[in-house]
C-alpha positions as CSV (number, residue, x, y, z in Angstrom):
1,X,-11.2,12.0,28.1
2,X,-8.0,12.2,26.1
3,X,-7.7,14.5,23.4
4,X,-5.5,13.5,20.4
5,X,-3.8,14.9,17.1
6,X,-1.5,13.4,14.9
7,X,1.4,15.1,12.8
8,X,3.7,14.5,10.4
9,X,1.5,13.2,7.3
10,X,2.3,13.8,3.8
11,X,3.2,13.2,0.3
12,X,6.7,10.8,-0.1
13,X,8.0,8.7,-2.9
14,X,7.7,5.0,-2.5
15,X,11.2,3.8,-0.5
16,X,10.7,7.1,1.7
17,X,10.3,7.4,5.6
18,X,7.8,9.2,7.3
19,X,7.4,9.7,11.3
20,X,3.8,10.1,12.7
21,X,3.4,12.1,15.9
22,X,0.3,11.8,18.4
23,X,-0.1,14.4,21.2
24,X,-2.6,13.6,23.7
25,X,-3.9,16.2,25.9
26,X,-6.0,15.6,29.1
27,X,-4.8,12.3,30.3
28,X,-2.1,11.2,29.3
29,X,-0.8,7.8,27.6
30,X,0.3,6.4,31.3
31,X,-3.0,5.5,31.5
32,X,-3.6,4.1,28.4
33,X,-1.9,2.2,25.7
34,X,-1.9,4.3,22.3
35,X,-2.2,2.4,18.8
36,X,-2.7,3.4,15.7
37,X,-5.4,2.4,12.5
38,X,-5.5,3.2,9.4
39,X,-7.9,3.6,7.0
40,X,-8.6,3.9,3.1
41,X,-11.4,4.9,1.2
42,X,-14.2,3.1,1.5
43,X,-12.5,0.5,3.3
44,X,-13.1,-0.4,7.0
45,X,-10.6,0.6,10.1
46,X,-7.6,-0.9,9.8
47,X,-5.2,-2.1,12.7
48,X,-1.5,-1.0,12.3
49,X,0.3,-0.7,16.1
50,X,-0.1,-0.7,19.5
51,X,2.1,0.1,22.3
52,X,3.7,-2.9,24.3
53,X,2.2,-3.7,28.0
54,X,4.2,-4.7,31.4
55,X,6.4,-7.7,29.6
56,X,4.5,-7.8,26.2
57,X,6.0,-6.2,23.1
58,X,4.2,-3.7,20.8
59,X,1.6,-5.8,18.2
60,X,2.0,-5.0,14.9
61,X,-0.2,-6.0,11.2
62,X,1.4,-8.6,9.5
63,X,1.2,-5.6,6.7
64,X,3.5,-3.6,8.4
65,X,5.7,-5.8,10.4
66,X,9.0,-4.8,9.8
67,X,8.6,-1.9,8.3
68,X,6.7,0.0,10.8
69,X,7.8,0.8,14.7
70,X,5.7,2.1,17.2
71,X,7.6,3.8,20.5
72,X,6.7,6.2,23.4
73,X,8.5,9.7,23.9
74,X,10.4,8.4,26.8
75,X,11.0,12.1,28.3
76,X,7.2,12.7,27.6
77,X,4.3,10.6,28.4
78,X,1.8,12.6,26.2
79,X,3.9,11.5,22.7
80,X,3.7,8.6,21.4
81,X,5.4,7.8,17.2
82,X,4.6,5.6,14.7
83,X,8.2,5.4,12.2
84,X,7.4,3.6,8.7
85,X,10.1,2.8,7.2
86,X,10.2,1.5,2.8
87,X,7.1,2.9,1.9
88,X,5.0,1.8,-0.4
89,X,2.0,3.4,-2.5
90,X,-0.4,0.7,-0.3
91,X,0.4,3.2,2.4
92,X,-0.8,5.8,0.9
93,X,-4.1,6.1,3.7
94,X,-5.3,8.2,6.7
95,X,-3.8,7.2,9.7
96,X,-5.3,7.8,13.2
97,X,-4.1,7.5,16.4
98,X,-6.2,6.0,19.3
99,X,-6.4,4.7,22.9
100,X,-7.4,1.7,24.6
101,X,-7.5,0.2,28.3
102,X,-4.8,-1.7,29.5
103,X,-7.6,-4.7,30.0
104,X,-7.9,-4.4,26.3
105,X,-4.6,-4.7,25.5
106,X,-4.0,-7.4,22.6
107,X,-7.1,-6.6,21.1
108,X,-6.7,-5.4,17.3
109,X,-10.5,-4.0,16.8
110,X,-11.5,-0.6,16.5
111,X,-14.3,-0.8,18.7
112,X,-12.0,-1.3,21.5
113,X,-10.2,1.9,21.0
114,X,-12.4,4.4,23.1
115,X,-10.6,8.1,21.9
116,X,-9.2,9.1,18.6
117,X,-7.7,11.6,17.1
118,X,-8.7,13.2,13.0
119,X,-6.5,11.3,11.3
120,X,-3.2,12.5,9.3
121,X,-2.9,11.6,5.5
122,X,-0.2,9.8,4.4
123,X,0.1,9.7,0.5
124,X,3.0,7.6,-1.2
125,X,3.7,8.0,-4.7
126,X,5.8,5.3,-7.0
């Protein structure tokens, strides 16, 4: 079972940058694809990344597409970032990171993603 936690949450201004961190412990991400959700009150689970696959590129929301980049720690297979990029106050959520199985690669449902990590809060102010 991999463990996860996520850094790097906070308060920016709309515009801003932020830089989530996931650290996995136990197994680590090489075998597993780590994505990340999101989530606002009393909203459901939303998608927002997922690592790319053999030949297949990372999958992104339409919602962040563009603005958002998920990448590895290539000198460390237990890190794995989300970078978001022109803020904006609809950011302003938790945001978890989570695993899935390479067979469930392309999938963009929650219930797919077996571990998770507590969530970081990201809070974006105009």
């Amino acid at each position: 079972q991999v463990r996860l936690v996520e850094f790097g949450g906070g308060f920016v201004q709309a515009g801003d940058s932020v830089r989530l961190s996931c650290v996995a412990s136990g197994r680590i991400f090489s075998d597993s694809l780590p994505g990340w959700f999101r989530q606002a009150p009393g909203k459901e689970r939303e998608f927002v990344a997922v690592v790319g696959w053999r030949d297949a590129s990372p999958l992104y929301a339409d919602s962040v597409k563009g603005r958002f980049t998920i990448y590895r720690d290539d000198a460390n297979d237990t890190v794995v970032y989300l970078q978001m990029n022109n803020l904006n106050p609809e950011d302003t959520v938790l945001y978890y990171c989570a695993t899935t199985s390479f067979s469930q690669f392309g999938s963009r449902s929650s219930r797919d993603f077996a571990s998770w990590g507590q969530g970081t809060l990201v809070t974006v102010s105009t």
